[in-house]
C-alpha positions in Angstrom: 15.3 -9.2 47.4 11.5 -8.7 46.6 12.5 -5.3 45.7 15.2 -6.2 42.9 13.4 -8.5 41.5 10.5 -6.4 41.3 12.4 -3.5 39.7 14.1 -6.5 37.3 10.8 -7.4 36.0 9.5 -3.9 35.8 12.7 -3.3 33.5 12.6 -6.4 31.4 8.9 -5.2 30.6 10.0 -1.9 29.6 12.1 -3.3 27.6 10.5 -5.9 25.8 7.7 -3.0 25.0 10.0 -1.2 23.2 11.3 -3.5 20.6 7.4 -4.5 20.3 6.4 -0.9 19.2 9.6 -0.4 17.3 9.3 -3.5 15.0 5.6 -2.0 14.5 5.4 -0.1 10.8 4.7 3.5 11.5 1.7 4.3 9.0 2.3 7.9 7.1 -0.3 9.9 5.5 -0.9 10.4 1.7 -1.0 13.6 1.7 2.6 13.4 2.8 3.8 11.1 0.6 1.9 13.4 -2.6 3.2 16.7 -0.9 7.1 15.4 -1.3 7.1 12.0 -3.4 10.9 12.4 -3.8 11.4 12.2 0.3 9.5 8.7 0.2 10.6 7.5 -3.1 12.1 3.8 -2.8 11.3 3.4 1.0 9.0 1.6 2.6 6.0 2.8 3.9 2.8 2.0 5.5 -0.6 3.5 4.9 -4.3 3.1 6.1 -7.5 3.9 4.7 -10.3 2.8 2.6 -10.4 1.3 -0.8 -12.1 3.7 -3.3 -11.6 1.8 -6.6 -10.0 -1.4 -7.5 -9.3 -3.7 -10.4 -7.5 -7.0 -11.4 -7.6 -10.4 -11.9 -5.6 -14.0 -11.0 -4.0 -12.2 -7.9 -2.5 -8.5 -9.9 -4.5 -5.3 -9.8 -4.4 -2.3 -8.0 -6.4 -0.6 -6.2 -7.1 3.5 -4.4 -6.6 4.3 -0.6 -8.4 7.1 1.0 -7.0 8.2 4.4 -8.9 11.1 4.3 -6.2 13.4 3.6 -5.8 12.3 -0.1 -5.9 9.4 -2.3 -2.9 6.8 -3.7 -2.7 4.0 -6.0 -1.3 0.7 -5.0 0.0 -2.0 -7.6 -0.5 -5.2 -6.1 1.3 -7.9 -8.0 1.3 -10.9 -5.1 -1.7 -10.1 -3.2 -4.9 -9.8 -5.2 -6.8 -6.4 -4.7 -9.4 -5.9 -1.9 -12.8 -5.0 -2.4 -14.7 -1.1 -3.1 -15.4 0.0 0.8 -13.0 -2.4 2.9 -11.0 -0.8 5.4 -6.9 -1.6 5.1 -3.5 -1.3 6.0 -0.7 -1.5 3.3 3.0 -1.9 3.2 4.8 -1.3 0.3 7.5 0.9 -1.4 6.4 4.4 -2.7 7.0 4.7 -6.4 6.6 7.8 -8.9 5.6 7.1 -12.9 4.9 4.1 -13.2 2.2 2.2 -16.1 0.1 -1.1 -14.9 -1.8 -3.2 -17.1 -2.4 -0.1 -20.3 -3.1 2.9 -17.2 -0.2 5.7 -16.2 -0.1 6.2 -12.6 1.9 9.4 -10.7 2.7 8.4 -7.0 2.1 4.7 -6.3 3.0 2.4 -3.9 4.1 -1.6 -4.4 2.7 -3.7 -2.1 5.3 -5.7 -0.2 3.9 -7.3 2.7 0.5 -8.9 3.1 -2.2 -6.0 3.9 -3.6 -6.2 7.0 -7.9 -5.7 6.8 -9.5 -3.5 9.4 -12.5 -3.3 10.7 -15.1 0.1 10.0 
């Protein structure tokens, strides 16, 4: 019996871990999402880096992620803009064209989901 029960938790484990790391956003790179904009365009994508330039006011801006293999603009119309130098994770959904308050933006991505800060 110690046996089955032992091989019952081992399996319950396994599984749990797996729907933990699956429900986890896979980050993609912004080189990737520059090198084929169309692939990405309308889905939801996660991307980590740190803030080069940002603007805004009363919680709308947007702000550029460095990943260190390019750069990307994200509008930010819920979430207010992090500061020059922090460290971040964003969700959003990547976007091509697209004008925010008087600039023209090529690839962009709308934040949907709370970032996440990181640490340096």
């Amino acid at each position: 019996m110690p046996q089955r029960t032992a091989r019952m938790v081992l399996g319950i484990s396994l599984l749990l871990a797996v729907v933990a790391l699956g429900g986890c956003p896979q980050s993609t790179t912004i080189a990737d999402i520059n090198r084929d904009p169309g692939r990405f365009a309308g889905k939801e994508v996660t991307i980590t880096g740190e803030v080069t330039d940002s603007f805004g006011a009363l919680g709308q801006g947007a702000f550029q992620v460095d990943d260190g293999t390019g750069r990307l603009w994200v509008l930010s119309e819920n979430y207010g803009v992090p500061a020059k130098g922090a460290r971040v994770s964003v969700t959003g959904r990547a976007t091509s064209g697209v004008t925010f308050a008087g600039r023209s933006f090529g690839n962009v991505l709308r934040e949907t989901q709370p970032r996440r800060e990181r640490g340096r």
